[in-house]
C-alpha positions in Angstrom: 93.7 26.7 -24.8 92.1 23.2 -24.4 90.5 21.6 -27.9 86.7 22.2 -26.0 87.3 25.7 -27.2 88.3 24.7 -30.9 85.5 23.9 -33.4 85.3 23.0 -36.8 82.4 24.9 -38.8 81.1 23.1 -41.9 81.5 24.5 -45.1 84.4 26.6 -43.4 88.3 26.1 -44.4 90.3 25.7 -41.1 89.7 25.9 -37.5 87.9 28.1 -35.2 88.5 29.5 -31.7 85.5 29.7 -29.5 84.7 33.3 -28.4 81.3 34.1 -26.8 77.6 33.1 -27.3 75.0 35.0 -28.3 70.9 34.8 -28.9 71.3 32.9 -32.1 74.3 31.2 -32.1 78.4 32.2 -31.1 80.8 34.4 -32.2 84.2 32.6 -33.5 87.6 33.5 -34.3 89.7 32.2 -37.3 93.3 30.3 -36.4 94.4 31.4 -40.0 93.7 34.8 -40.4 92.0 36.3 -37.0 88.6 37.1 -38.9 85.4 37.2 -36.5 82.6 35.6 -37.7 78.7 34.8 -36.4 77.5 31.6 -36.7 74.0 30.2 -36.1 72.8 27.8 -34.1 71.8 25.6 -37.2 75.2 25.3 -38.7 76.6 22.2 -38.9 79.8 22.8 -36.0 82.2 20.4 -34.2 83.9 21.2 -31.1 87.5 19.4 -31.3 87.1 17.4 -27.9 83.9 15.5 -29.0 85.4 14.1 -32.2 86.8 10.9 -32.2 88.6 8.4 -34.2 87.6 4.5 -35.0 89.7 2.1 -34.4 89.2 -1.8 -34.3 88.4 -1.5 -30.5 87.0 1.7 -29.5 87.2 5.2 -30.4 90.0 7.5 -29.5 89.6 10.7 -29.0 90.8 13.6 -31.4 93.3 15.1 -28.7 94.6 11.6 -27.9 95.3 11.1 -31.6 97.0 14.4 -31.4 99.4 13.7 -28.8 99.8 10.1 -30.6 101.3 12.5 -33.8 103.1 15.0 -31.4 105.2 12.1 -30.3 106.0 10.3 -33.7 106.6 13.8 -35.0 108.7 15.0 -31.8 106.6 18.1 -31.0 107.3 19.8 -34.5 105.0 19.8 -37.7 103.5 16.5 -39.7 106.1 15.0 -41.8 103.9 15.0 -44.9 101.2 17.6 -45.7 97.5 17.0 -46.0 97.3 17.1 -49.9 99.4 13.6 -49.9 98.3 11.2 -52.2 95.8 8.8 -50.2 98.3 5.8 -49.7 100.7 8.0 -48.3 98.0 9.7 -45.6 97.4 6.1 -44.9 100.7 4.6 -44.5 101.3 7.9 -42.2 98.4 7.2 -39.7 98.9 3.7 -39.4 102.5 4.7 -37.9 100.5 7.0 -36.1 97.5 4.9 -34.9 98.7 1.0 -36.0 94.8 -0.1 -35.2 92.8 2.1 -36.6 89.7 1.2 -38.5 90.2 1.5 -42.1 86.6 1.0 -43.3 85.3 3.9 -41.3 88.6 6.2 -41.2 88.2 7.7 -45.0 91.2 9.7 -46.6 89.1 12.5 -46.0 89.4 12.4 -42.4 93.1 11.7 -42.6 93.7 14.8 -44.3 91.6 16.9 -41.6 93.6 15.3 -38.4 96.6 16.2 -40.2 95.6 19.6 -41.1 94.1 20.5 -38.0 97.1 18.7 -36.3 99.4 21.2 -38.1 96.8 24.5 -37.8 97.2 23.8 -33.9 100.6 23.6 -33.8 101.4 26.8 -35.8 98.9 28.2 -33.4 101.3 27.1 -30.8 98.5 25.2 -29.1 100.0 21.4 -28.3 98.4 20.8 -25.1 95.7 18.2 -26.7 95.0 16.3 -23.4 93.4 18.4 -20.3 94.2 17.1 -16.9 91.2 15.7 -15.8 91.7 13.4 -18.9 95.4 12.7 -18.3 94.1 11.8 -14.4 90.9 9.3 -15.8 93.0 7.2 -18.0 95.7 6.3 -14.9 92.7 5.2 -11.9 
């Protein structure tokens, strides 16, 4: 399952799996705990693959971010959890992402990357990086 299929509903705890449209919005599946729910078309949703993250030259995608973590953490879980004090979620993305932007990168965010990281990968979904994406970045 690619991350285009995995949104993130405001005002929601976790993540969601993409299931099937409808008149007024989309049907969606928990990660945690399986529960369908409808949402409408004027809540406030993110689909995985169009968020990315600042750094000092350009933005990275979410999925690249994902991969960057997947190799510091050698495929297995985040090393700290996402309710880490704020120095310590910084200290950990900097190994992660050495350039990233920390005026626009908040704590907050942080915490989300590393809990969706983790929600993913208990999910056993750790292909962050489609094809077509992997085949771009080498032309």
């Amino acid at each position: 399952m690619s991350l285009d299929k995995i949104l993130s509903i405001g005002g929601k705890p976790g993540l969601y799996q993409l299931l099937t449209q409808t008149r007024s919005g989309f049907v969606a599946e928990s990660l945690l705990d399986r529960k369908r729910i409808t949402i409408s078309a004027h809540s406030n949703v993110s689909v995985l693959s169009e968020i990315a993250i600042y750094t000092l030259e350009e933005e990275i995608p979410l999925g690249e971010v994902f991969q960057k973590i997947q190799l510091k953490e050698k495929g297995g879980k985040t090393s700290i959890g996402h309710k880490e004090d704020k120095l310590k979620l910084e200290e950990y993305f900097f190994e992660v992402l050495p350039d990233y932007d920390e005026d626009r990168v908040y704590a907050s965010d942080i915490k989300k990357v590393i809990q969706w990281y983790n929600i993913l990968h208990e999910q056993g979904i750790t292909e962050f990086i489609s094809d077509s994406e992997d085949t771009q970045e080498e032309e």
